[in-house]
N, C-alpha and C positions, 0 to 999 in steps of 0.2 A: 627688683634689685635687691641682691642678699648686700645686707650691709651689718660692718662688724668692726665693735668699739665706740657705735654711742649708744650712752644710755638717759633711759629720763630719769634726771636727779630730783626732780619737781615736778609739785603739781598741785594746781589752787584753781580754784573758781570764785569768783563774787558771790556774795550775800545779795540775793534778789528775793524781796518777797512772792508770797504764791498769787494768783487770784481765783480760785474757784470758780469751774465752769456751770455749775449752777448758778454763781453769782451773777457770769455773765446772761445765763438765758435771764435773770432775776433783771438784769437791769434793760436789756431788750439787743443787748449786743450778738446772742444767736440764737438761732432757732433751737429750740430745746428737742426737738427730734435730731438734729444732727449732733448736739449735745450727748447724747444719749448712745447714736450710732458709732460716735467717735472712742467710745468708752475711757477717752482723757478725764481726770480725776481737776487738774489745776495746771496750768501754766506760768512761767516766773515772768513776772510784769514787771520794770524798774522806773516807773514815773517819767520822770522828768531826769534821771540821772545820764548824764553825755555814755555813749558807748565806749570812748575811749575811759573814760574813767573807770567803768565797769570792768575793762582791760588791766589798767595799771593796778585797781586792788588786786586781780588775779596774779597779776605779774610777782605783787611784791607778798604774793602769801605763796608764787609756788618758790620766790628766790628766797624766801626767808626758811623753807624748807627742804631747800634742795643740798647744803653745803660748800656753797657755789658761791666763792667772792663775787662782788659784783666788776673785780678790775679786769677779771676771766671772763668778762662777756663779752663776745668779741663781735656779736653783732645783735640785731632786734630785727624779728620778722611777725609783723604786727599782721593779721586777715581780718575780712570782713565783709558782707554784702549788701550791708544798707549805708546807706550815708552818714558821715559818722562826724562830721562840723562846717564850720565856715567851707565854703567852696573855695579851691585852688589851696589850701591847707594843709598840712602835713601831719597826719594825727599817728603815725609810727614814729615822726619825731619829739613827740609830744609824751607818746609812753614810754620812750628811751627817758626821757628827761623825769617825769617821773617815776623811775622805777629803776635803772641804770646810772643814767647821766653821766652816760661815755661817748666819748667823739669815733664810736664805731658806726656802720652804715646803717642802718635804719631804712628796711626795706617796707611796702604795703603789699599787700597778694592780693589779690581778688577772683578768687574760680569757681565762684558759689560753695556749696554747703562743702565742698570736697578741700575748702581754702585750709585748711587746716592738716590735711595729709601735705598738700604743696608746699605750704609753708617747713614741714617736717622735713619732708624730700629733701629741698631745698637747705634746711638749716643743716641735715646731714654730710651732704656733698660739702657744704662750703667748710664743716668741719675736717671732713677727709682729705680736704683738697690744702692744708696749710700745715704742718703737724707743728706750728706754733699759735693754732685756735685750738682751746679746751671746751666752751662752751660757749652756747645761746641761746637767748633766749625768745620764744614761741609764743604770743598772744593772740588771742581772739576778744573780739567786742560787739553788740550791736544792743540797738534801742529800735525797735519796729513801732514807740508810741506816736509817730509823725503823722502828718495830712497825705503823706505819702503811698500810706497803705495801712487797710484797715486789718490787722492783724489773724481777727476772727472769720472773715470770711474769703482771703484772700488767694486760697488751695483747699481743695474736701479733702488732700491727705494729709495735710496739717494744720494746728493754729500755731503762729508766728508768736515766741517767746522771747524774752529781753536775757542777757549774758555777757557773762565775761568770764575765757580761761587762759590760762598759761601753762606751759611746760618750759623746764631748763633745760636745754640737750648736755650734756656731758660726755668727756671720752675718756673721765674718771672715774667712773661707776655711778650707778643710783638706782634707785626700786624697780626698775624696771627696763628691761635689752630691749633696741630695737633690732628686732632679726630680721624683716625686711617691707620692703614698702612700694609699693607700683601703682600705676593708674593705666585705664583705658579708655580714649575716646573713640565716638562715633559722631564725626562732623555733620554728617549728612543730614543729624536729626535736630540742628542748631535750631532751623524751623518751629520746631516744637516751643519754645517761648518767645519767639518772636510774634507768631499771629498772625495779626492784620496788622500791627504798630507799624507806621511808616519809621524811619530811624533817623530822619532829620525836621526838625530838632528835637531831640530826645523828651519823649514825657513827662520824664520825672522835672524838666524846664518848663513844661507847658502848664504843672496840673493834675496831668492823668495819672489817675491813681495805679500801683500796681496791681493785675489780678491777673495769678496763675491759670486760671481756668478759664478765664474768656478767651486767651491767646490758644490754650490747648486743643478747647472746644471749635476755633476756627482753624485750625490745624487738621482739626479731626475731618472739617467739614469743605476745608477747600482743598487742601494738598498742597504744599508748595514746594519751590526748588528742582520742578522737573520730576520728583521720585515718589515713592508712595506715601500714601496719606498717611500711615504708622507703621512702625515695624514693632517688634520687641528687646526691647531695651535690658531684658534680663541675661539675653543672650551675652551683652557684653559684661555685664556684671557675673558671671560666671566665669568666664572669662580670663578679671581679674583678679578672681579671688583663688580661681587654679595656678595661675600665673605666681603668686604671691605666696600660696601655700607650697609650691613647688621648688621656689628660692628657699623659702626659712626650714624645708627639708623635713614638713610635717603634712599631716593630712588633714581633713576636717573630720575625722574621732580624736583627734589629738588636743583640737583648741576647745578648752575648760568653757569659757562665755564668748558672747559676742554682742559690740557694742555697737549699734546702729544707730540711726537718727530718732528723732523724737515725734516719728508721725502718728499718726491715727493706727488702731488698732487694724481696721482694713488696710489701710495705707501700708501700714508695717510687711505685714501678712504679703501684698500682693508686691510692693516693691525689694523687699529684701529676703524675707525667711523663706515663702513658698519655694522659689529660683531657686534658692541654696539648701533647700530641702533641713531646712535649722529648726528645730522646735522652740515656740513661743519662752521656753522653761530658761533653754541657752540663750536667748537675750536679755535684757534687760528691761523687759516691758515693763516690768514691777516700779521700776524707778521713773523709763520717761514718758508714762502715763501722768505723773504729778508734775514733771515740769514742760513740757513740749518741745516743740521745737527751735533753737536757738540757733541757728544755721550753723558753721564750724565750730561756733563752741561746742555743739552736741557729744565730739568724741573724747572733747579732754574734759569733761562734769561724768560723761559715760567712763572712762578708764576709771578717773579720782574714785567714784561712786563703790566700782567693784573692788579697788583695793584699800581703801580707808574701810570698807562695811566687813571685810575678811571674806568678802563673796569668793574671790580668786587667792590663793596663795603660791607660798614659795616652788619654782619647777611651772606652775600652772601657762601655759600659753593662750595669750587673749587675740582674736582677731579683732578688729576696727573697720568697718566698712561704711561707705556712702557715697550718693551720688549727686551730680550736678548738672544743669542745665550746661549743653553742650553739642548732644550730654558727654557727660564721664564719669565714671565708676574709679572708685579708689581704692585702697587698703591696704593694710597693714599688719604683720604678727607682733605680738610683742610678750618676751617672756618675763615673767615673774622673778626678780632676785631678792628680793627684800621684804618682810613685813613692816606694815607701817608703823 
């Protein structure tokens, strides 16, 4: 979808401390050979801090920097993938209140690590769709520290990191144009994290912890849903990154960096840059080697990163890509207008 006339005014992340994956093999939480393989430097850990809180500091350091009253926000589109408070709770209402505290709607996304292009989509349209909405604003949160899943060993292509970010959409200007944003899915291959999980009643009710790789692993090994045991899943992610670069009217010599998720260094390699023929140099390895992976927050600490460090300037066009159990492939261009 080419879209034209909003921009990101803002953009903030939480303060999370690191924890060094040495520390972890030091303390017995992973095997130091996968340690080692994953070539992750530290991951951002936040204790005991709620995920939504982690959201709302984002929130109000990217609206404190965006120029963006808070009376022009005309709605909150909070994402996320892990649980994030009390059960049947509203925690998009909760970071309106902190951080807006306007009687506009207060939506939650949920589409795994991709929740964050959705939520953008999503804030986009509803901007285009009123021409007396100027802005809103884009949260992401999570805390993976629960009983619910052991962070360190719960995917070989990532370790699970603690976050929180925000963007302000604007159709006033700000650092940065959204020239355009699409996703694609492949239904078929929903299977792939489902497993063996029966789906009533849901695990995470029962106990059972999450693990991406045992479900994958049964995936691999029984086949489900009638179709084949795997296919390739780059295919779609090509897909839509043609599809996207096609809309914003550029090519892939055109985009300056690319922000991707915060997996393992093989993980990286085989799930995004190999497919896209992108060298290690045009992502951002440098950076989410140190913090890991934060599921939708990945792409707003990845944008902040290149344009507060001067990595990306004025003119420079960034793509943003990632994907989600589904699956779905997402992305995004976005050009450069402003230094910070």
């Amino acid at each position: 979808m080419r879209v034209d006339g909003v921009f990101f005014a803002g953009v903030g992340s939480a303060d999370v401390e690191c924890v060094l994956l040495s520390e972890a093999v030091e303390s017995g939480w992973l095997d130091a050979e996968v340690a080692e393989r994953s070539g992750l430097v530290s991951v951002t850990v936040a204790g005991g801090v709620p995920a939504p809180d982690l959201a709302v500091a984002a929130g109000r350091r990217a609206l404190a920097g965006s120029g963006v009253d808070v009376v022009d926000i005309a709605g909150v589109f909070h994402t996320n993938v892990h649980p994030q408070g009390p059960d049947g709770w509203s925690a998009q209402h909760y970071v309106n209140r902190n951080t807006v505290n306007r009687p506009v709607t207060s939506v939650e996304i949920r589409n795994g690590c991709i929740g964050f292009f959705s939520a953008v989509h999503l804030g986009a349209c509803f901007l285009v769709a009123d021409v007396g909405r100027s802005a809103v604003l884009v949260t992401a949160g999570d805390n993976f520290g629960t009983p619910a899943v052991d962070r360190w060993s719960a995917s070989r292509l990532f370790v699970l990191a603690d976050g929180g970010g925000a963007v302000v959409l604007s159709k006033r200007g700000g650092f940065a144009r959204l020239v355009a944003i699409d996703s694609v899915s492949d239904p078929s291959l929903e299977y792939r994290h489902r497993g063996g999980e029966r789906m009533f009643p849901p695990g995470i009710t029962t106990g059972r912890m999450l693990n991406f790789d045992e479900r994958l692993e049964y995936s691999r090994r029984e086949g489900l849903a009638g179709g084949p045991v795997f296919t390739d899943f780059g295919a779609v992610l090509i897909d839509t990154v043609e599809r996207v670069l096609k809309d914003a009217g550029v090519g892939l010599d055109d985009i300056a960096r690319v922000v991707h998720d915060g997996f393992t260094q093989e993980g990286l390699h085989a799930i995004f840059l190999d497919p896209l023929g992108i060298d290690e140099e045009r992502g951002i390895w440098e950076y989410t080697r140190t913090v890991g992976h934060a599921g939708p927050v990945d792409q707003i600490r990845g944008l902040e990163y290149l344009w507060r460090s001067g990595a990306v300037g004025v003119g420079d066009h960034v793509l943003l890509v990632s994907d989600a159990p589904g699956m779905e492939a997402a992305c995004a261009v976005v050009e450069i207008m402003d230094a910070p």
